[in-house]
N, C-alpha and C positions, 0 to 999 in steps of 0.2 A: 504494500500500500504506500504509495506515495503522499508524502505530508504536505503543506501548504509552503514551509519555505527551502523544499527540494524545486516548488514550481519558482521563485524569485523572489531574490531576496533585498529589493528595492524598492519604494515606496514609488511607484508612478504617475502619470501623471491621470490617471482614472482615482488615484488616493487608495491603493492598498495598503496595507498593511503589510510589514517586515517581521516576521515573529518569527525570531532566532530565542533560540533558548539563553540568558543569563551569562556573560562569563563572571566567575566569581570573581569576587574581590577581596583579598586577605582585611578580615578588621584587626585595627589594635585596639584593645581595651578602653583606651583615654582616649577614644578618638571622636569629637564631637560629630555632631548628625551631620553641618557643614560638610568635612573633612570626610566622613562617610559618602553623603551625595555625593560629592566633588568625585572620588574615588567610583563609584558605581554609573553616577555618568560619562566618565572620560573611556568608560568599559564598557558601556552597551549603550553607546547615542542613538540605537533606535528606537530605544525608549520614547526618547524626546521625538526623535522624528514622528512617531506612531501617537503620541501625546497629540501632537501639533495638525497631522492629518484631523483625528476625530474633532478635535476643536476646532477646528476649520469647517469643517462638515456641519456640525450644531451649529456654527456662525449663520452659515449660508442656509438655513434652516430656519433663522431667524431669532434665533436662542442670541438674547444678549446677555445672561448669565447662566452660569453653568457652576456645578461642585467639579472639584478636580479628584475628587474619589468615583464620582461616574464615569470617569474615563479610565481610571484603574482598574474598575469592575469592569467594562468593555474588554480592556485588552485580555484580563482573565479569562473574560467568558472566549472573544477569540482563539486564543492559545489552544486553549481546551476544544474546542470544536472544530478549529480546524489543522489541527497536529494530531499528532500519536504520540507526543510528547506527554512525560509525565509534569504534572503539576508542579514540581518543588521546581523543576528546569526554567521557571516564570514564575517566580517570588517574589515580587514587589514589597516592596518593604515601605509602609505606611508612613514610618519616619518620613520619608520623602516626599508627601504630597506638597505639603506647604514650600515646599523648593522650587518644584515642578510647575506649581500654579505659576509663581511668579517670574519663572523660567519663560515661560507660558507667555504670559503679556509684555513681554519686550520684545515681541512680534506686534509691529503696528495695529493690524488688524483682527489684533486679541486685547489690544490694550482696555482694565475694567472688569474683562469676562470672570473673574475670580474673584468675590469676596476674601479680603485676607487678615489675618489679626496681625496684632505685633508680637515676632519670631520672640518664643522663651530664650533663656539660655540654653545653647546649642551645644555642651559638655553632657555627656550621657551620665545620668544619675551611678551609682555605684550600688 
């Protein structure tokens, strides 16, 4: 059975989706959520790419807000539906939404789309 990113794994210009499994990323212990993201997106940008696709989609949709955990849920549900990949291989980690949103709106044509609070301290509790 062929999986969805044996058929391509570029987001085109139709707006597919790229769902490649995760490469891990070593955490250290003291490493703030920052330093986390920083490290988890510089290892799977098509995270963001695939963020920025469905937010695009809802824009032109006419959604002028959106949660940025709808779209996490999204890519979940794609993963799984259209892979044979196991779950854990696409483990989004929650920590990161609040990054992602405003990752999110430094694209002109997202700029707003995210309700956001002000970031806690970004040192992971012990």
């Amino acid at each position: 059975m062929r999986t969805f990113r044996d058929e391509g794994s570029r987001v085109g210009a139709d707006g597919q989706m790229e769902l490649f499994p995760f490469q891990p990323v070593t955490r250290r212990r003291e490493a703030s959520i920052d330093e986390r993201f920083l490290a988890f997106h510089y290892a799977n940008p098509h995270v963001y790419r695939n963020l920025l696709v469905l937010a695009h989609q809802l824009k032109r949709a006419g959604r002028e807000r959106i949660g940025i955990k709808l779209l996490f849920e999204k890519l979940r549900w794609e993963y799984l539906t259209r892979t044979d990949q196991a779950m854990d291989a696409y483990a989004i980690n929650n920590d990161f939404t609040s990054r992602y949103s405003r990752l999110l709106m430094q694209d002109p044509g997202l700029a707003g789309m995210f309700k956001t609070r002000a970031l806690r301290d970004t040192r992971k509790s012990a």
